[in-house]
C-alpha positions as CSV (number, residue, x, y, z in Angstrom):
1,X,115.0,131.9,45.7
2,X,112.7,132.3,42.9
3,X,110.3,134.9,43.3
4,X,106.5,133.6,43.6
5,X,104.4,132.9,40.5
6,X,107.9,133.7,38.5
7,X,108.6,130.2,36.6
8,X,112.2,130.0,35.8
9,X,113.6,128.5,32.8
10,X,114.8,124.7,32.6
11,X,117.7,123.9,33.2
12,X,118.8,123.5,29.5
13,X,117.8,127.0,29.2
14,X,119.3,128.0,31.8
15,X,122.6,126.4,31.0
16,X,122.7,127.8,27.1
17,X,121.8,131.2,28.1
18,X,125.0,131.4,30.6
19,X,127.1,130.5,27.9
20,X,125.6,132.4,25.5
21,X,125.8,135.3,27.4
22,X,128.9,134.6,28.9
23,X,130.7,134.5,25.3
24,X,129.2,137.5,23.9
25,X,130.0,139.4,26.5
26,X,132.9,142.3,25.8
27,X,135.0,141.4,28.6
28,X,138.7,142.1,28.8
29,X,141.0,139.6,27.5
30,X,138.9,136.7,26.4
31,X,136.6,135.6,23.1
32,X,133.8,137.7,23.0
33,X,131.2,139.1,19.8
34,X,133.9,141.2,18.5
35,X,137.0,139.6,19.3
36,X,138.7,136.4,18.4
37,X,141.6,134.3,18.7
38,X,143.8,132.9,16.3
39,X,142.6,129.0,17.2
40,X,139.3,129.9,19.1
41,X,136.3,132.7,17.9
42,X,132.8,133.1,19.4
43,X,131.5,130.8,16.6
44,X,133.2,127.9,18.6
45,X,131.9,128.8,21.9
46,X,128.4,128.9,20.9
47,X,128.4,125.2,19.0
48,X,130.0,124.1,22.3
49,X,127.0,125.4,24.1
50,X,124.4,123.9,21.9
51,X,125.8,120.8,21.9
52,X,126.8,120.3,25.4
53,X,122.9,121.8,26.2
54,X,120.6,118.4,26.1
55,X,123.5,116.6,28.4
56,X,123.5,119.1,31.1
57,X,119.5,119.2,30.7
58,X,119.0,115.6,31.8
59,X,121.7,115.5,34.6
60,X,119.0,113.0,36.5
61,X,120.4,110.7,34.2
62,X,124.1,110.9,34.4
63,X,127.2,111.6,36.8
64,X,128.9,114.4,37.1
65,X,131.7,112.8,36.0
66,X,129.6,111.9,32.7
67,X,128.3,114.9,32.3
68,X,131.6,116.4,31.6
69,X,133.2,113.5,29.2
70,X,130.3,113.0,27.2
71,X,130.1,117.2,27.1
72,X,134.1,117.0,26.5
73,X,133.6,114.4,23.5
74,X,130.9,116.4,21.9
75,X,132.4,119.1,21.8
76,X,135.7,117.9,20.2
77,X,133.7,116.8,17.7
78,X,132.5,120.4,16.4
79,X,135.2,122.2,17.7
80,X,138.8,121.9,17.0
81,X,139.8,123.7,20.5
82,X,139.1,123.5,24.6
83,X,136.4,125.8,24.8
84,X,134.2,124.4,27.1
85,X,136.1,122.2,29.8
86,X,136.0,124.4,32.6
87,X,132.3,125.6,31.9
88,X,131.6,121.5,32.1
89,X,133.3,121.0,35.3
90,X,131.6,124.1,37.0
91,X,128.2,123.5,35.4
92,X,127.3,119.6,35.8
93,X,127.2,119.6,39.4
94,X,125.0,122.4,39.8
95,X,122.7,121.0,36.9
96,X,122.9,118.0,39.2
97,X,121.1,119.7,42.4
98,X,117.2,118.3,42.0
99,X,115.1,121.2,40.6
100,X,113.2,122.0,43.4
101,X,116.1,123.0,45.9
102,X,118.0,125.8,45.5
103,X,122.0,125.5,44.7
104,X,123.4,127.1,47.4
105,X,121.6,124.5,49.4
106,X,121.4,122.1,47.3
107,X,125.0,121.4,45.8
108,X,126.8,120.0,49.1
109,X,125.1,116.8,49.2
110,X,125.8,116.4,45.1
111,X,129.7,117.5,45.7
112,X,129.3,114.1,48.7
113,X,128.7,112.1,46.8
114,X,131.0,112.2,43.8
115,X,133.0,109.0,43.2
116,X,135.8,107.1,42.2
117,X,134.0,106.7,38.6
118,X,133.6,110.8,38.3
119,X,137.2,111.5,38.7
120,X,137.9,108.7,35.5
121,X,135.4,109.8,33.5
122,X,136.8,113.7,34.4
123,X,140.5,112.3,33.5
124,X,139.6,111.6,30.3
125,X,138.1,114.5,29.3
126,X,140.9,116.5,30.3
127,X,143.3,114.2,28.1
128,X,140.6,114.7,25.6
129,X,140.7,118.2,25.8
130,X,144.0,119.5,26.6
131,X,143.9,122.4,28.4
132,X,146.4,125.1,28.3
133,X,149.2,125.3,30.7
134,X,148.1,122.0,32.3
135,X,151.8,120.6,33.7
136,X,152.2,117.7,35.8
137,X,150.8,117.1,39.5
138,X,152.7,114.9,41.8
139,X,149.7,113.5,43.4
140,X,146.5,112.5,41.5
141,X,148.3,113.5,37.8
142,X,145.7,113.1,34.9
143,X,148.2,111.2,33.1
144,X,148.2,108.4,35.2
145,X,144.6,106.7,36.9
146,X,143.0,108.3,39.9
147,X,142.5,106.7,43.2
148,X,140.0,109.1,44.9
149,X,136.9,110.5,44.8
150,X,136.1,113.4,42.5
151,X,136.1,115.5,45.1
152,X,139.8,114.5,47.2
153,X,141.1,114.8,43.7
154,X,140.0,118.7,43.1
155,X,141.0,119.7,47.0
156,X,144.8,118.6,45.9
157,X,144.1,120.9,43.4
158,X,142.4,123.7,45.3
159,X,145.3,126.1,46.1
160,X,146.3,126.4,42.6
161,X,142.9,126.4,40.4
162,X,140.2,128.3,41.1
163,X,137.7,125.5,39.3
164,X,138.7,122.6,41.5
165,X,138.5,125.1,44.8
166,X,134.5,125.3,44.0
167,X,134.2,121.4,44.5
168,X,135.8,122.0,47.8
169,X,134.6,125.0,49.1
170,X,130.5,124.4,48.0
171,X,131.4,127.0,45.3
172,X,130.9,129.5,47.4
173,X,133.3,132.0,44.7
174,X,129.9,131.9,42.7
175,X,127.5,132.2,45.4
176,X,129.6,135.2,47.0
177,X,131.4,137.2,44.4
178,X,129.8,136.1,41.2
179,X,125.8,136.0,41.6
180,X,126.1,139.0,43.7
181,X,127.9,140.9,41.2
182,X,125.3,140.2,38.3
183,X,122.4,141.3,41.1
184,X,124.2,144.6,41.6
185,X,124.7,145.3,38.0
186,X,121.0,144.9,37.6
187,X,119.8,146.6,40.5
188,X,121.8,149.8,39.2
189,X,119.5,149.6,35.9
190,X,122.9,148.2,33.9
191,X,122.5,146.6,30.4
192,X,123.3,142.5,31.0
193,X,126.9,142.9,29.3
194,X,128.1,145.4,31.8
195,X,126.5,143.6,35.1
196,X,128.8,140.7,33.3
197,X,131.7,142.6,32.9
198,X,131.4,143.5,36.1
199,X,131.1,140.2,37.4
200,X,134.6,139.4,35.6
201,X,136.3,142.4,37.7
202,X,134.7,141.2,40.9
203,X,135.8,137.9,40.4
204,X,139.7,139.2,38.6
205,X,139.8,141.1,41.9
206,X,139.2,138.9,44.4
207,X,141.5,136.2,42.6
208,X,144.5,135.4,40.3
209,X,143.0,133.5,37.3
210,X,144.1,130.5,37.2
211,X,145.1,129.6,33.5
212,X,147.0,132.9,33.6
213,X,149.1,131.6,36.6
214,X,150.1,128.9,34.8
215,X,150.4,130.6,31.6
216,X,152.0,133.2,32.8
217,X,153.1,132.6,36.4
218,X,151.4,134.1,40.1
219,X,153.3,137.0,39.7
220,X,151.5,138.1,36.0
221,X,148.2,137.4,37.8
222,X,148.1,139.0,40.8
223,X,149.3,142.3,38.5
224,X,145.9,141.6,36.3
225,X,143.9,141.1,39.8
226,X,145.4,144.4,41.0
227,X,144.9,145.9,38.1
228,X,140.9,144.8,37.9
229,X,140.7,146.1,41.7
230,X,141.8,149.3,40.3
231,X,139.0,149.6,37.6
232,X,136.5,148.4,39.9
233,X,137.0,150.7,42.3
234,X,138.0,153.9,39.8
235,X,134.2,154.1,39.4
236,X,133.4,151.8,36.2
237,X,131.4,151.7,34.1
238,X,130.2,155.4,34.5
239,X,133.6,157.2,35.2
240,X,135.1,157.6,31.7
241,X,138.6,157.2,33.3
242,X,137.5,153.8,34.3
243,X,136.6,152.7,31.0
244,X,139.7,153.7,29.2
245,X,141.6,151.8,31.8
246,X,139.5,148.8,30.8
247,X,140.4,149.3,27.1
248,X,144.2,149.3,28.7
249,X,143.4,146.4,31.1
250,X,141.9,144.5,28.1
251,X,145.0,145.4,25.4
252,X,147.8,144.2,28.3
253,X,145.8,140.7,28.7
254,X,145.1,140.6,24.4
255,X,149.4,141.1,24.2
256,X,151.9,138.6,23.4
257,X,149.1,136.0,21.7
258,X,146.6,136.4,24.3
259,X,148.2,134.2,27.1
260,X,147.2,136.2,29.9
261,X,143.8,135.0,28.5
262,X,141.6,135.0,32.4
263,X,139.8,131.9,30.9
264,X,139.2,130.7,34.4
265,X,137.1,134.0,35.3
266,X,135.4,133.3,32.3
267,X,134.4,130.1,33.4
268,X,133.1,131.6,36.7
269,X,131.3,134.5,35.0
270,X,129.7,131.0,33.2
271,X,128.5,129.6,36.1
272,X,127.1,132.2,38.4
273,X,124.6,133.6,35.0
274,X,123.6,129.9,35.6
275,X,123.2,130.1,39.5
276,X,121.6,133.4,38.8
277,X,118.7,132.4,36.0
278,X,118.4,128.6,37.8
279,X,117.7,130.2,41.1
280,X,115.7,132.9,39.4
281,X,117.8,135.8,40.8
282,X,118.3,137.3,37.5
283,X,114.6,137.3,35.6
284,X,114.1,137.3,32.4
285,X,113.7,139.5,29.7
286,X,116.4,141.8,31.5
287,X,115.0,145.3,31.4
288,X,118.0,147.3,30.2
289,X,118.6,144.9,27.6
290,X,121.8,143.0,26.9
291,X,124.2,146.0,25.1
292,X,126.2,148.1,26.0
293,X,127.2,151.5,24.8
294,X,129.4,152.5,27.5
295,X,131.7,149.3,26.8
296,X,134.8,151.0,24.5
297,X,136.2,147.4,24.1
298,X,136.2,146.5,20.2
């Protein structure tokens, strides 16, 4: 809930900053201010998210399913890579919930009401942007047409990626493990980069990321899951022990052409600054500032 006579940011606010944040942040394994990849820098993820911003700030006048093509197809347009498809999924149906109801309540009746036409328009932009490690499914493939509803497509998909679990479970991962995590950062007087790094471990904890599984296979991820459980609970970020297992953590994930990239995580980490500055649990200007010194990642 949003604390009385606090005014939170629009929605198109709201939705840059997450990304924003989200992509400078030094967490282990993906793009951040000081780190690239070979196909994908920091430079891409921020024209994503200003150019994905006005659709996701008028979701009153599209679907979900819109929401993420039309996202999908400017983004391809700027950007020669998938940087953005996951953040689309995750973020149109909570940009969907009407302003004045929180998401937690609020996102149910949206995830009801997906349709037939949502789960075309979200086929195409998946053709459109290729995503890593895709494969094929034997029901529902996004090769051939769907013939359900959004959200009976995503719960074939549940077990295996974390992003489709959200439409079934009323993303309660977010609500759970990834607001929560930014709060506690926070609350401990944290700069905003290490609450978000933190919410990365939560979530790498509590989870095998997905494109890593099928990048790298379940048995890679649940070793990077064990691994973040480790650094969470070895005392980060103030043990220094913990933090040169993060720069370990984050050189194992950066090996081998980054394909243990946790790109779903990132996604999450996406999502829940969004829950958080939407529903006004994180306020704005953050008083510790976003930096961090006690980060060793370069």
């Amino acid at each position: 809930m949003t604390p009385l006579g606090v005014e939170r940011p629009p929605v198109q606010l709201c939705y840059l900053l997450a990304c924003t944040y989200e992509a400078l942040a030094r967490k282990p394994g993906n793009v951040h201010r000081l780190r690239g990849f070979s196909d994908v820098g920091l430079h891409d993820f921020l024209v994503s998210a200003a150019a994905t911003a006005p659709l996701l700030g008028d979701a009153s006048g599209l679907g979900v399913g819109d929401m993420v093509l039309q996202g999908t197809r400017r983004t391809r347009q700027l950007v020669p890579s998938n940087t953005n498809l996951g953040i689309l999924l995750l973020m149109a149906p909570l940009a969907a919930v009407p302003e004045k109801v929180s998401l937690e309540r609020g996102i149910e009746p949206v995830l009801a009401a997906l349709t037939l036409a949502d789960s075309e328009a979200v086929f195409a932009a998946i053709r459109l942007a290729r995503p890593g490690g895709l494969g094929q499914s034997q029901e529902q493939d996004v090769a051939d047409a769907p013939t359900l509803p959004l959200r009976q497509v995503m719960a074939l998909a549940a077990e295996r990626d974390l992003i489709a679990r959200q439409y079934v479970n009323g993303f309660r991962d977010v609500f759970a493990i990834g607001v929560p995590a930014l709060q506690e950062g926070l609350q401990r007087g944290w700069p905003l980069e290490e609450a978000i790094v933190w919410c990365a471990l939560r979530f790498m904890s509590a989870h095998p990321d997905s494109l890593m599984v099928r990048k790298r296979g379940i048995e890679e991820a649940h070793g990077a899951s064990r691994w973040a459980a480790e650094i969470v609970a070895s005392g980060w970020p103030e043990a220094e022990r913990s933090q040169l297992a993060l720069v370990e953590f984050d050189a194992w994930l950066r090996a081998e052409g980054n394909r243990r990239n946790p790109g779903s995580t990132a996604d999450l980490v996406a999502a829940s600054l969004f829950a958080a500055l939407r529903d006004g649990t994180m306020q704005l200007p953050v008083e510790a500032g976003f930096c961090s010194n006690r980060i060793l990642l370069h």
